[in-house]
N, CA, C and O atoms as CSV, one atom per row, in Angstrom:
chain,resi,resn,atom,element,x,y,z
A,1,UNK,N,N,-11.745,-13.796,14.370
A,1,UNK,CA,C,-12.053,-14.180,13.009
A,1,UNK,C,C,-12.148,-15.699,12.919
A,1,UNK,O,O,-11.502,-16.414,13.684
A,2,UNK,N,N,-12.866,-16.132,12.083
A,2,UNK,CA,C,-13.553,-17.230,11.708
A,2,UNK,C,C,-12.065,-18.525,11.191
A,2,UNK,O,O,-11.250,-18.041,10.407
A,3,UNK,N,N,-11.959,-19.150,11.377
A,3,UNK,CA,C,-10.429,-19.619,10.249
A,3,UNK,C,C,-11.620,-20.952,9.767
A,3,UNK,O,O,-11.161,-22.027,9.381
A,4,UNK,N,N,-12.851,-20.772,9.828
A,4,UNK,CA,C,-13.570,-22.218,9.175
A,4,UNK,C,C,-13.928,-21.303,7.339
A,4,UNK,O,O,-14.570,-20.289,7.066
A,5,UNK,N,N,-13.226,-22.186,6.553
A,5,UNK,CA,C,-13.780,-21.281,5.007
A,5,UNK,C,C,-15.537,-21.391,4.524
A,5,UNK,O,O,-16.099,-20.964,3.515
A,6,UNK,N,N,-16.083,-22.161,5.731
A,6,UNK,CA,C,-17.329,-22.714,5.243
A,6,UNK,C,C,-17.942,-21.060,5.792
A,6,UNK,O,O,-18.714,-20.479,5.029
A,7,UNK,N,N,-17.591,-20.463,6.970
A,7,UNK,CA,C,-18.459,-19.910,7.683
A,7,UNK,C,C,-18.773,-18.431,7.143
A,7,UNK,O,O,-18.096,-17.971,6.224
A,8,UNK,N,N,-19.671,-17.795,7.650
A,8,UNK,CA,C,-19.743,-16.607,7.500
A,8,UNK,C,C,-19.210,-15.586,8.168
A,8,UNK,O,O,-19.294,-14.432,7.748
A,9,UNK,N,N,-18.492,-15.969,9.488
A,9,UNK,CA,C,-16.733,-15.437,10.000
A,9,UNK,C,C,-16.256,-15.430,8.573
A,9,UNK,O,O,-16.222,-14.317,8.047
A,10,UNK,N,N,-15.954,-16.260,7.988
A,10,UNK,CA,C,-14.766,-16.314,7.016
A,10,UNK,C,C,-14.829,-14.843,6.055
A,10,UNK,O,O,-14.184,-13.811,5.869
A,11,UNK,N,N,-16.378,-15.700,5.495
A,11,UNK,CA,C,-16.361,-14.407,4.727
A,11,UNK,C,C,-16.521,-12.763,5.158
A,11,UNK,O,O,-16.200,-11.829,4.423
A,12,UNK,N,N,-17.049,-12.647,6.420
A,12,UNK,CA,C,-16.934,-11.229,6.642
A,12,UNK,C,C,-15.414,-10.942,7.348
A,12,UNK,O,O,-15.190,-9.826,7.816
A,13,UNK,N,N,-14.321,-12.073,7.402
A,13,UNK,CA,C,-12.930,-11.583,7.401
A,13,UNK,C,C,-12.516,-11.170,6.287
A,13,UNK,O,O,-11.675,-10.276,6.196
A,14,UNK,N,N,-12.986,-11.695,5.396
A,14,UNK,CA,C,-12.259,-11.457,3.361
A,14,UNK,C,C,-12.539,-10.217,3.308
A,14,UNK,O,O,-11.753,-9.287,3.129
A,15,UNK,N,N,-14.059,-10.167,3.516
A,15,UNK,CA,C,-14.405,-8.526,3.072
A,15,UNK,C,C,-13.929,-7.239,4.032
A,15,UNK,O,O,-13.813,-6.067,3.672
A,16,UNK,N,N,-13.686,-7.812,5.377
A,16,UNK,CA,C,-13.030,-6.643,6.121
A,16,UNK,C,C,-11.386,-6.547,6.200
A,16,UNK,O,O,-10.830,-5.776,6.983
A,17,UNK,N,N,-10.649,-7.445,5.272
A,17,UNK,CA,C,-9.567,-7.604,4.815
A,17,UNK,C,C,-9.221,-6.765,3.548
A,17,UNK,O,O,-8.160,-6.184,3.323
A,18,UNK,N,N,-10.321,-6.821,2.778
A,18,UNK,CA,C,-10.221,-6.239,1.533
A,18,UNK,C,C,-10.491,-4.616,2.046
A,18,UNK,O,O,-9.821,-3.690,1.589
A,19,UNK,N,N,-11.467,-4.440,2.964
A,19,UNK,CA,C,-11.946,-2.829,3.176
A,19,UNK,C,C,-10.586,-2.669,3.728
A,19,UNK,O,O,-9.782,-2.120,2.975
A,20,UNK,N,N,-10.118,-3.081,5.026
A,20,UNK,CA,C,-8.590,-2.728,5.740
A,20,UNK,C,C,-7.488,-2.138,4.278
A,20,UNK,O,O,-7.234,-0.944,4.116
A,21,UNK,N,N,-7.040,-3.087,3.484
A,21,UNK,CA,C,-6.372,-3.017,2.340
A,21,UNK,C,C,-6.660,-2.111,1.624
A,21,UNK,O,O,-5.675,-1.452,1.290
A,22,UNK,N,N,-8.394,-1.485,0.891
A,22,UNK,CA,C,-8.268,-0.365,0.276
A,22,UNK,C,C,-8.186,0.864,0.911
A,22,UNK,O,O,-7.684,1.873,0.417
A,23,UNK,N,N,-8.934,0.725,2.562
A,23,UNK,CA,C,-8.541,2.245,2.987
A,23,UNK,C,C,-7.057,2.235,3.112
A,23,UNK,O,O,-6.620,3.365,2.894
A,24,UNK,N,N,-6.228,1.466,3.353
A,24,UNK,CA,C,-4.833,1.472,3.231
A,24,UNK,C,C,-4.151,1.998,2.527
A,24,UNK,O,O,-3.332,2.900,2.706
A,25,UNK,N,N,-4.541,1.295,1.418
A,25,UNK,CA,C,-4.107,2.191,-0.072
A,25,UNK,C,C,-4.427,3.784,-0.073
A,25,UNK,O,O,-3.628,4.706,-0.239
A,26,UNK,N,N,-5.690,3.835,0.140
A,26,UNK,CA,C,-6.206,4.910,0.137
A,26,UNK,C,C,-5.300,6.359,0.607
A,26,UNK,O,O,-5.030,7.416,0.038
A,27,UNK,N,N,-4.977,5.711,2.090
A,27,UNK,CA,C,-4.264,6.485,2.602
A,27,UNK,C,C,-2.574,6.758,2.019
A,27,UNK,O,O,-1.839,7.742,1.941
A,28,UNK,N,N,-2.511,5.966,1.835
A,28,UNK,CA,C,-0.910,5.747,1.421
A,28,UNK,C,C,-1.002,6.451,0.032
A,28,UNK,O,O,0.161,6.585,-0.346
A,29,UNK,N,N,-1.824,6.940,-0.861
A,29,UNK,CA,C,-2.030,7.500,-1.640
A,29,UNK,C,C,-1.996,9.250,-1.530
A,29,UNK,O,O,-1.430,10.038,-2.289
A,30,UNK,N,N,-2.858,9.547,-0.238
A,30,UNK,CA,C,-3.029,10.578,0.198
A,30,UNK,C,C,-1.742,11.414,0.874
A,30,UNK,O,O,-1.500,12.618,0.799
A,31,UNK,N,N,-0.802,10.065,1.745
A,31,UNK,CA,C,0.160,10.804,2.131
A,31,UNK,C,C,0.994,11.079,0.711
A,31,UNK,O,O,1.411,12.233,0.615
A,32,UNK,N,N,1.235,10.375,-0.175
A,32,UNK,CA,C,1.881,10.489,-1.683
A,32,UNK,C,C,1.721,11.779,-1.657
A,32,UNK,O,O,2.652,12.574,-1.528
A,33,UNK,N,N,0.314,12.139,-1.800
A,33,UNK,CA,C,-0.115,13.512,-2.817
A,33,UNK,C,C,0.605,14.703,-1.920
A,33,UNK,O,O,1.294,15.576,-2.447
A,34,UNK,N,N,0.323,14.615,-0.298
A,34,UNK,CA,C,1.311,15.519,0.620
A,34,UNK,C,C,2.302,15.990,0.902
A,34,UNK,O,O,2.672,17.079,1.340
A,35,UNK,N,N,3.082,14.383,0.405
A,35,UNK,CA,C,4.660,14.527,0.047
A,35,UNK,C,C,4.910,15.488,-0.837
A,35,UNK,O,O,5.437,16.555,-0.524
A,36,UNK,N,N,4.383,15.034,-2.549
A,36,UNK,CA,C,4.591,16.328,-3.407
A,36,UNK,C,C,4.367,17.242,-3.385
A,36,UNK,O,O,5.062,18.119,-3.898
A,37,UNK,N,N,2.939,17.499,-2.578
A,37,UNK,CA,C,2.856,19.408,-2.393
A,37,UNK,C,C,4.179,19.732,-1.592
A,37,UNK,O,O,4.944,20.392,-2.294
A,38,UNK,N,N,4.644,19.484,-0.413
A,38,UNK,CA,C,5.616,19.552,0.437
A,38,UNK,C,C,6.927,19.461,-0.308
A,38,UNK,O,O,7.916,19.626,0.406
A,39,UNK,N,N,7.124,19.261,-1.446
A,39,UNK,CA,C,8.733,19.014,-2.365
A,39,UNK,C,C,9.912,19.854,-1.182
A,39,UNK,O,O,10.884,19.203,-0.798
A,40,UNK,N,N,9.741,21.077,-0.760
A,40,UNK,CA,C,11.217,21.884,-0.429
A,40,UNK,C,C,10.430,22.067,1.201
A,40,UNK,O,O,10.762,22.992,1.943
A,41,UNK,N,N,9.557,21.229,1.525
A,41,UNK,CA,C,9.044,21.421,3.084
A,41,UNK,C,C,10.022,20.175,4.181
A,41,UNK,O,O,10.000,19.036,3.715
A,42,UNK,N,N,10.695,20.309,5.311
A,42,UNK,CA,C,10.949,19.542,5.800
A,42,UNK,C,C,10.082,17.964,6.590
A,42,UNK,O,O,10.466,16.939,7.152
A,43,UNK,N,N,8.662,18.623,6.170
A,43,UNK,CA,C,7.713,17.695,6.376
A,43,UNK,C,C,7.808,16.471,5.438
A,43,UNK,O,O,7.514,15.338,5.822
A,44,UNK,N,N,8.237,16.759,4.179
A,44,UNK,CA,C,8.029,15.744,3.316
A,44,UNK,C,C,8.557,14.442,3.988
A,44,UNK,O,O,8.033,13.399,3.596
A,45,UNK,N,N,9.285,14.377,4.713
A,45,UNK,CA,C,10.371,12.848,5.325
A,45,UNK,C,C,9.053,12.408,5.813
A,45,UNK,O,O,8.741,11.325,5.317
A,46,UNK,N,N,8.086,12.944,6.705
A,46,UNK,CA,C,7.404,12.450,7.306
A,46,UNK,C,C,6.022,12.170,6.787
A,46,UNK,O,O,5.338,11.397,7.459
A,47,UNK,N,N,5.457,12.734,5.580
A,47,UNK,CA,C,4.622,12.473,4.770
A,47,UNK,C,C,4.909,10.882,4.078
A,47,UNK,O,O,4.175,9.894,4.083
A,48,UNK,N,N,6.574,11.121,3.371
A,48,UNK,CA,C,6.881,9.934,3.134
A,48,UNK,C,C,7.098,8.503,3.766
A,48,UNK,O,O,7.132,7.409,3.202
A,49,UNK,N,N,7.253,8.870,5.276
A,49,UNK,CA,C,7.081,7.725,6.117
A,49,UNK,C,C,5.578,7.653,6.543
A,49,UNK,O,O,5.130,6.611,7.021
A,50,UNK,N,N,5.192,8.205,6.455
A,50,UNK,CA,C,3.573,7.707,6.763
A,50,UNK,C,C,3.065,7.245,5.481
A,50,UNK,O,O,2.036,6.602,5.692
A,51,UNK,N,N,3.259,7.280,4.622
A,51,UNK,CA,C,2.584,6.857,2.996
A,51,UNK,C,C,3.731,5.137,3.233
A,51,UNK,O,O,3.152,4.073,3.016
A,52,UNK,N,N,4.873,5.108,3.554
A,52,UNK,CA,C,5.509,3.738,3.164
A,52,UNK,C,C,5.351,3.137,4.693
A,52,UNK,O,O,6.197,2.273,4.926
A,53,UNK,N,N,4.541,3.380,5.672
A,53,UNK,CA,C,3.879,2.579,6.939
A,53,UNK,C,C,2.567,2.052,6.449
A,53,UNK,O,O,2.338,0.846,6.551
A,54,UNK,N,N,1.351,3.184,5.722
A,54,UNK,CA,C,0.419,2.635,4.887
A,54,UNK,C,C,0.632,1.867,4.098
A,54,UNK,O,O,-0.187,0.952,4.181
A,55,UNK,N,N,1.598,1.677,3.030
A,55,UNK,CA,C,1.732,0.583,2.226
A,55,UNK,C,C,2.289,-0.273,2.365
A,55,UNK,O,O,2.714,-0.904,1.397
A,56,UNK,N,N,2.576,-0.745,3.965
A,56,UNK,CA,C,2.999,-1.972,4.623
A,56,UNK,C,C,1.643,-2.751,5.394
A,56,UNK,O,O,1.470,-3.939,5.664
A,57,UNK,N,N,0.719,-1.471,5.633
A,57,UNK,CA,C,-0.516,-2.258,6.348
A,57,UNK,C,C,-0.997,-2.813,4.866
A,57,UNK,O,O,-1.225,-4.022,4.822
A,58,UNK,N,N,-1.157,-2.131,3.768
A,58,UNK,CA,C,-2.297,-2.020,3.069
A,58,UNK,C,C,-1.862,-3.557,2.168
A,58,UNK,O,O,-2.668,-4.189,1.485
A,59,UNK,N,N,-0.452,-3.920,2.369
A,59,UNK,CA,C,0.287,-4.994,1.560
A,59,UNK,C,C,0.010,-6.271,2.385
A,59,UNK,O,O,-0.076,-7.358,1.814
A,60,UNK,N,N,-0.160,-6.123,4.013
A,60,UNK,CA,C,-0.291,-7.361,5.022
A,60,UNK,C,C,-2.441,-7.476,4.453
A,60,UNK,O,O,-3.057,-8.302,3.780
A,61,UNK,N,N,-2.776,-6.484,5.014
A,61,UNK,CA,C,-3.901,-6.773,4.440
A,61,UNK,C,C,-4.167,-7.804,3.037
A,61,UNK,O,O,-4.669,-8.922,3.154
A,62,UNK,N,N,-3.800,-7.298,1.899
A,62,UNK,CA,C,-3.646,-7.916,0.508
A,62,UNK,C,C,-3.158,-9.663,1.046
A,62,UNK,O,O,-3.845,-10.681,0.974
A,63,UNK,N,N,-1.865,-9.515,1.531
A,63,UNK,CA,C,-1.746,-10.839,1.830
A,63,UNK,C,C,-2.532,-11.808,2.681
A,63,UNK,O,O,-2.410,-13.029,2.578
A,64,UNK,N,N,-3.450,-11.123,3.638
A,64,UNK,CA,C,-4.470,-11.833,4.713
A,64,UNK,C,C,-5.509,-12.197,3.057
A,64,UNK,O,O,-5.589,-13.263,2.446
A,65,UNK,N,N,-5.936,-11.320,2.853
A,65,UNK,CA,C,-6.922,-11.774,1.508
A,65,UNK,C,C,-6.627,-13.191,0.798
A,65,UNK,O,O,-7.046,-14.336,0.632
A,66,UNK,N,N,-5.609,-12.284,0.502
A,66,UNK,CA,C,-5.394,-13.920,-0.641
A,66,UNK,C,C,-4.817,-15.214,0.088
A,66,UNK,O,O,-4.617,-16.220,-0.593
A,67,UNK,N,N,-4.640,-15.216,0.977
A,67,UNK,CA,C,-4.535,-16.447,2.023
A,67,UNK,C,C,-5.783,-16.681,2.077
A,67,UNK,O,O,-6.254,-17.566,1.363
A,68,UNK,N,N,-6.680,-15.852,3.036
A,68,UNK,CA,C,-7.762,-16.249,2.906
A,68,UNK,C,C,-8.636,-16.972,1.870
A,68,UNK,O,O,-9.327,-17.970,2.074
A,69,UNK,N,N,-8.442,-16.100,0.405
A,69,UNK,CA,C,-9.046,-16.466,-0.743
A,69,UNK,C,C,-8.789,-18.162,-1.230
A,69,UNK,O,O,-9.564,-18.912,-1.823
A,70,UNK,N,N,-7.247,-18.437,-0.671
A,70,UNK,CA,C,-6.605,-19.512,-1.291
A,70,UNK,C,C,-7.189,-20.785,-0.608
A,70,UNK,O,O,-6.929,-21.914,-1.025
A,71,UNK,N,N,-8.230,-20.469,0.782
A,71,UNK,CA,C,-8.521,-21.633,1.390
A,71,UNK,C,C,-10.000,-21.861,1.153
A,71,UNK,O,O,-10.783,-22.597,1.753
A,72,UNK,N,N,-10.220,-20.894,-0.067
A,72,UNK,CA,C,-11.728,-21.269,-0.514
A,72,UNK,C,C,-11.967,-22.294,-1.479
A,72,UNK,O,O,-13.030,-22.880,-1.688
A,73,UNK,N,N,-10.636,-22.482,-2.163
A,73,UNK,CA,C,-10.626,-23.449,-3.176
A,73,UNK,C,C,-10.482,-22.497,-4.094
A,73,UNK,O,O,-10.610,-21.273,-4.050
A,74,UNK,N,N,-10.070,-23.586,-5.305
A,74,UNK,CA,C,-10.167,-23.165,-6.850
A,74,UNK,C,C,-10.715,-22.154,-7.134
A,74,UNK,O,O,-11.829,-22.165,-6.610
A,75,UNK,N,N,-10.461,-20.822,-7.963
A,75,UNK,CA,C,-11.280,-20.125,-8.532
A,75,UNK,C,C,-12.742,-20.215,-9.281
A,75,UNK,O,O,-13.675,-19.412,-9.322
A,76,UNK,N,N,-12.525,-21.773,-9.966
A,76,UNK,CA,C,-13.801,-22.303,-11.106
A,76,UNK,C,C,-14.856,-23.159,-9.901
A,76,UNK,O,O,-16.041,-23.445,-10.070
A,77,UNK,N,N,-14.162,-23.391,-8.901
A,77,UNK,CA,C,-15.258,-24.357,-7.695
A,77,UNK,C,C,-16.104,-23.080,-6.610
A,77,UNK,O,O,-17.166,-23.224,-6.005
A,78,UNK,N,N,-15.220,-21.886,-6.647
A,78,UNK,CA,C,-15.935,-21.114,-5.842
A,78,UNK,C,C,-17.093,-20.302,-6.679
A,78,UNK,O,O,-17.119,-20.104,-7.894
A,79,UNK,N,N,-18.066,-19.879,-5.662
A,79,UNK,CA,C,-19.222,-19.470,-6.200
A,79,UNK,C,C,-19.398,-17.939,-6.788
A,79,UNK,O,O,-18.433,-17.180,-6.875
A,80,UNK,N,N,-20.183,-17.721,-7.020
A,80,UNK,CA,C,-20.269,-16.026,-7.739
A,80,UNK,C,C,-21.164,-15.581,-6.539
A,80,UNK,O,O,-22.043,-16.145,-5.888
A,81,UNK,N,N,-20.371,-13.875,-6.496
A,81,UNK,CA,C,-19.863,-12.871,-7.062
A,81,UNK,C,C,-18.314,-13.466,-6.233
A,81,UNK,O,O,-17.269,-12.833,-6.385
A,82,UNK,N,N,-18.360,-14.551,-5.500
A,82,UNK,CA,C,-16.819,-14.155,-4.696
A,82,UNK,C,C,-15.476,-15.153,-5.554
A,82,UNK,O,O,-14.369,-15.484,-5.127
A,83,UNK,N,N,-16.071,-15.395,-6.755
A,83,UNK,CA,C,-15.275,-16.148,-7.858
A,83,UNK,C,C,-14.446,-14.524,-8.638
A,83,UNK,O,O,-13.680,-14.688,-9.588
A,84,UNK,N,N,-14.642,-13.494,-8.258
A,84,UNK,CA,C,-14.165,-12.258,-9.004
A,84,UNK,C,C,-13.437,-12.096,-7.751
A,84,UNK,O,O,-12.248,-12.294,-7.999
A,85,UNK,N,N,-13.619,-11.811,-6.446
A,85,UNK,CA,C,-12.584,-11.450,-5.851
A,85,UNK,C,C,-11.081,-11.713,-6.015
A,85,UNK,O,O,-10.399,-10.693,-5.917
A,86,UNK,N,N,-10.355,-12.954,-6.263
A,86,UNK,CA,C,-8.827,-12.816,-6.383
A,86,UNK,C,C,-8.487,-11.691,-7.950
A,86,UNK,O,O,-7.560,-10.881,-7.919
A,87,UNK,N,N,-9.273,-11.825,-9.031
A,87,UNK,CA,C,-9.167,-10.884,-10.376
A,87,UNK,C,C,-9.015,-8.987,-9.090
A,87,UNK,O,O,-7.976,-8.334,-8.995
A,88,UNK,N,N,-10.140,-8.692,-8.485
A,88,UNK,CA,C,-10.549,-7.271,-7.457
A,88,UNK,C,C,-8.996,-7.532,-6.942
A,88,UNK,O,O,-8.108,-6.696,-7.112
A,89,UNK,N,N,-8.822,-8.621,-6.385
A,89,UNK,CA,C,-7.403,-8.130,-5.034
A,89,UNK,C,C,-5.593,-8.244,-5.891
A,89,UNK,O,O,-4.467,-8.129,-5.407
A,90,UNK,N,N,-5.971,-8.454,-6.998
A,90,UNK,CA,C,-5.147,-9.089,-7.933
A,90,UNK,C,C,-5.061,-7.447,-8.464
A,90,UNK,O,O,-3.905,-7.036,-8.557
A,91,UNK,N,N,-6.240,-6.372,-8.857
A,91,UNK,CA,C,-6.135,-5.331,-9.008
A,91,UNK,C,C,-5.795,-4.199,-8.211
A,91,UNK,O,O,-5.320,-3.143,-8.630
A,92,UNK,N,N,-6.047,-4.467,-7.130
A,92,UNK,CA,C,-5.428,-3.549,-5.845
A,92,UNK,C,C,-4.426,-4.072,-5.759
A,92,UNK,O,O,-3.771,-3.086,-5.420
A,93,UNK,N,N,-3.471,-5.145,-5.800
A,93,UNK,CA,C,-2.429,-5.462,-5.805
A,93,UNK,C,C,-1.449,-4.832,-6.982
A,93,UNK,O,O,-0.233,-4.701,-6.839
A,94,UNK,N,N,-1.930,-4.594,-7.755
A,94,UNK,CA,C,-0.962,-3.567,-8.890
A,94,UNK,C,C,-1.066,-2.875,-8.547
A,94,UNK,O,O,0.018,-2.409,-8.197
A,95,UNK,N,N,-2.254,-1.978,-8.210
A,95,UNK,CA,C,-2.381,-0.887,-7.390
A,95,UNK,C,C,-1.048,-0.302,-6.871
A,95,UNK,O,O,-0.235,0.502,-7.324
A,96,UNK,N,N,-1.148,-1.006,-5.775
A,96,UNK,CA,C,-0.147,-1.094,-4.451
A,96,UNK,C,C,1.710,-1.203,-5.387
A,96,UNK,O,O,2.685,-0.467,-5.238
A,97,UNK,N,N,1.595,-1.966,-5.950
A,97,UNK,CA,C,2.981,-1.357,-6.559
A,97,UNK,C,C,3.037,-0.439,-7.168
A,97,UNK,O,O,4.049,0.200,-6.881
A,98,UNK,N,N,2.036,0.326,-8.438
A,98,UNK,CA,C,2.422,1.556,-8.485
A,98,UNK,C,C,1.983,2.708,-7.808
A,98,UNK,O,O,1.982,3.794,-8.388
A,99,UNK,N,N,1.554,2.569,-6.468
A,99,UNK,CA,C,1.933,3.286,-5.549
A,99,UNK,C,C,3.406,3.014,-4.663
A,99,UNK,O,O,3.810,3.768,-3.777
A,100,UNK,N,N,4.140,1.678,-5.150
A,100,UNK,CA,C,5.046,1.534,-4.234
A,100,UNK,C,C,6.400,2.196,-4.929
A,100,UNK,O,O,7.456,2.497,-4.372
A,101,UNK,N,N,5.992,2.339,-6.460
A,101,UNK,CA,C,6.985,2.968,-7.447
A,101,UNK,C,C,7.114,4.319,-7.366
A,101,UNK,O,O,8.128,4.968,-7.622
A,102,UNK,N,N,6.093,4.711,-7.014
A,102,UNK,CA,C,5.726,6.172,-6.775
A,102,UNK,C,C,6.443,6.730,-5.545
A,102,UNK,O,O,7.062,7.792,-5.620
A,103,UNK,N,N,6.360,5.988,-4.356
A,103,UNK,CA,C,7.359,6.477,-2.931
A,103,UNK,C,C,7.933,6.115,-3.263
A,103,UNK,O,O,8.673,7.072,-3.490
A,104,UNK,N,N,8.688,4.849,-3.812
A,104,UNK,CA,C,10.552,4.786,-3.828
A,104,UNK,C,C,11.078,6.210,-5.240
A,104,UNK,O,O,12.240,6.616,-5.261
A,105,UNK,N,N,10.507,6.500,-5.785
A,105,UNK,CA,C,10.974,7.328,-6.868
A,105,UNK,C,C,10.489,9.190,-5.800
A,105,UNK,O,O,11.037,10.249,-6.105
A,106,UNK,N,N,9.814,9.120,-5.073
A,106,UNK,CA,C,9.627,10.428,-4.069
A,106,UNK,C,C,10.635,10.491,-2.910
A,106,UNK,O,O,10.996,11.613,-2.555
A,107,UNK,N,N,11.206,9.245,-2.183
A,107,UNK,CA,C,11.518,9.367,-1.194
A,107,UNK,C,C,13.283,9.442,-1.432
A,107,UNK,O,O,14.091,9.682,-0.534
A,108,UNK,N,N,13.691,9.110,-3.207
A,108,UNK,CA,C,15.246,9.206,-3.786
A,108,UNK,C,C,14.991,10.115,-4.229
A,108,UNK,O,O,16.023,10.777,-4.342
A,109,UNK,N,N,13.982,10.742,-4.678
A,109,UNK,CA,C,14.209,12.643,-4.840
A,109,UNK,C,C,14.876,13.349,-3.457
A,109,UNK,O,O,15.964,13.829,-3.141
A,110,UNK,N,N,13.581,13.126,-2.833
A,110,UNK,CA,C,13.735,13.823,-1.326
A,110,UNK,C,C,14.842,13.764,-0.752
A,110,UNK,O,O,15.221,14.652,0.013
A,111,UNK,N,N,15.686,12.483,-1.091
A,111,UNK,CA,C,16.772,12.231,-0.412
A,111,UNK,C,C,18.050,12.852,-1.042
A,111,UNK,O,O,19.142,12.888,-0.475
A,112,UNK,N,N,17.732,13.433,-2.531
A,112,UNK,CA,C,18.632,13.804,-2.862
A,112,UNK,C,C,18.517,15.321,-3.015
A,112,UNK,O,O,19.446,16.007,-3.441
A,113,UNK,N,N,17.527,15.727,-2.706
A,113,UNK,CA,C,17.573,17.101,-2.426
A,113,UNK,C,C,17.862,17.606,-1.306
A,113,UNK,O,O,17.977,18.816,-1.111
A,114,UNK,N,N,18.050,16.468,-0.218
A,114,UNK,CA,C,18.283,16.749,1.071
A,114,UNK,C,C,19.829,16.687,1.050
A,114,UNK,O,O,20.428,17.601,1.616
A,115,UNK,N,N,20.429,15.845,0.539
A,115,UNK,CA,C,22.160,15.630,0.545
A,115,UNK,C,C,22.637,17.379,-0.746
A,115,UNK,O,O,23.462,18.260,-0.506
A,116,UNK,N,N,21.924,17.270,-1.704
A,116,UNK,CA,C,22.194,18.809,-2.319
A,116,UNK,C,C,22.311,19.794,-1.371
A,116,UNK,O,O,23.356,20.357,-1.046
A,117,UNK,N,N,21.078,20.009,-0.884
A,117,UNK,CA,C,21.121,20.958,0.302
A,117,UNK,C,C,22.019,21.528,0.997
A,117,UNK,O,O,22.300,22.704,1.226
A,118,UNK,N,N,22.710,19.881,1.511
A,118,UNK,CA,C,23.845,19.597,2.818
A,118,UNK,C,C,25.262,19.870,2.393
A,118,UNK,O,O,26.248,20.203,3.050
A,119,UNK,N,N,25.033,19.557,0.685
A,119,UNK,CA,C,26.574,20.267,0.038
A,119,UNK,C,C,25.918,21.653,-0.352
A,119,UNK,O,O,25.512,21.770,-1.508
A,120,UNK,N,N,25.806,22.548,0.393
A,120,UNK,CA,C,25.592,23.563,0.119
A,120,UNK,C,C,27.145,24.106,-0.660
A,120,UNK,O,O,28.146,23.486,-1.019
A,121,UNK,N,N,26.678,25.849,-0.706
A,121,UNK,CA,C,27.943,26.714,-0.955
A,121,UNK,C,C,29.367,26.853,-0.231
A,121,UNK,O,O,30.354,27.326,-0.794
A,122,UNK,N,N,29.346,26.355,1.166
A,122,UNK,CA,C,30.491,25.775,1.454
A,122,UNK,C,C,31.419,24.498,1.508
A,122,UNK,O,O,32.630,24.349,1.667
A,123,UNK,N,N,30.076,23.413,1.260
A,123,UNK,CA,C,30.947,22.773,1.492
A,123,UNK,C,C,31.592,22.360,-0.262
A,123,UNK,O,O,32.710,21.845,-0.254
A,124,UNK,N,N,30.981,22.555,-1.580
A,124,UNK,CA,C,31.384,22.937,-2.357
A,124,UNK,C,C,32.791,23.499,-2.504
A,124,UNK,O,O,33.709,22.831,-2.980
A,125,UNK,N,N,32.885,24.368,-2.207
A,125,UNK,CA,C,34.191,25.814,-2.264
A,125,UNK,C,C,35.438,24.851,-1.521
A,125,UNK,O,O,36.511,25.096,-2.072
A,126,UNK,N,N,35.566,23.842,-0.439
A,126,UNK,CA,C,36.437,23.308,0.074
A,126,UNK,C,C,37.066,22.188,-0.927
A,126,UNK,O,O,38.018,21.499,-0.562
């Protein structure tokens, strides 16, 4: 990759930064939806670790972007259409947290249906 902001390396790093980042999301979305079908499946642990590995790529990505973005200059000095990109990565970036609200609130279910479980009917009765 290009590290000159003049070049056209640069910019086809932004944009394959930004594609990396939404299929990221993408995915990390998909394992989400797997997790919940799976609620009482022992798979879910692993749905849920593959959805919070995606939203560690899909978050380094976001951050390569806006590094990148930040060495283009000013928002009002850079040119159009790529004067909208930080508003685009600024929106996948909320994104990405409420998908990140979404696994931490799936993976403290999971976890507590897994410790329910484990106090089953005996260990209850003791």
């Amino acid at each position: 990759m290009s590290d000159d902001p003049e070049g056209a390396g640069y910019l086809d790093a932004i944009f394959a930064a930004i594609r990396g980042g939404a299929s990221q999301l993408a995915a990390m979305k998909t394992w989400l939806s797997s997790a919940e079908r799976a609620a009482s499946s022992p798979w879910r642990f692993q749905f849920l670790g593959a959805a919070r590995a995606a939203h560690r790529r899909a978050s380094a990505f976001l951050d390569e972007t806006e590094e990148r973005l930040r060495r283009l200059g000013p928002v009002d000095q850079v040119p159009a259409p790529l004067d909208q990109l930080p508003r685009n990565v600024a929106a996948m970036r909320a994104d990405l947290r409420e998908g990140e609200q979404h696994l931490d609130r799936l993976e403290t279910d999971a976890t507590s249906r897994e410790q329910a479980r484990g106090a089953g009917p005996s260990a209850r009765s003791s």
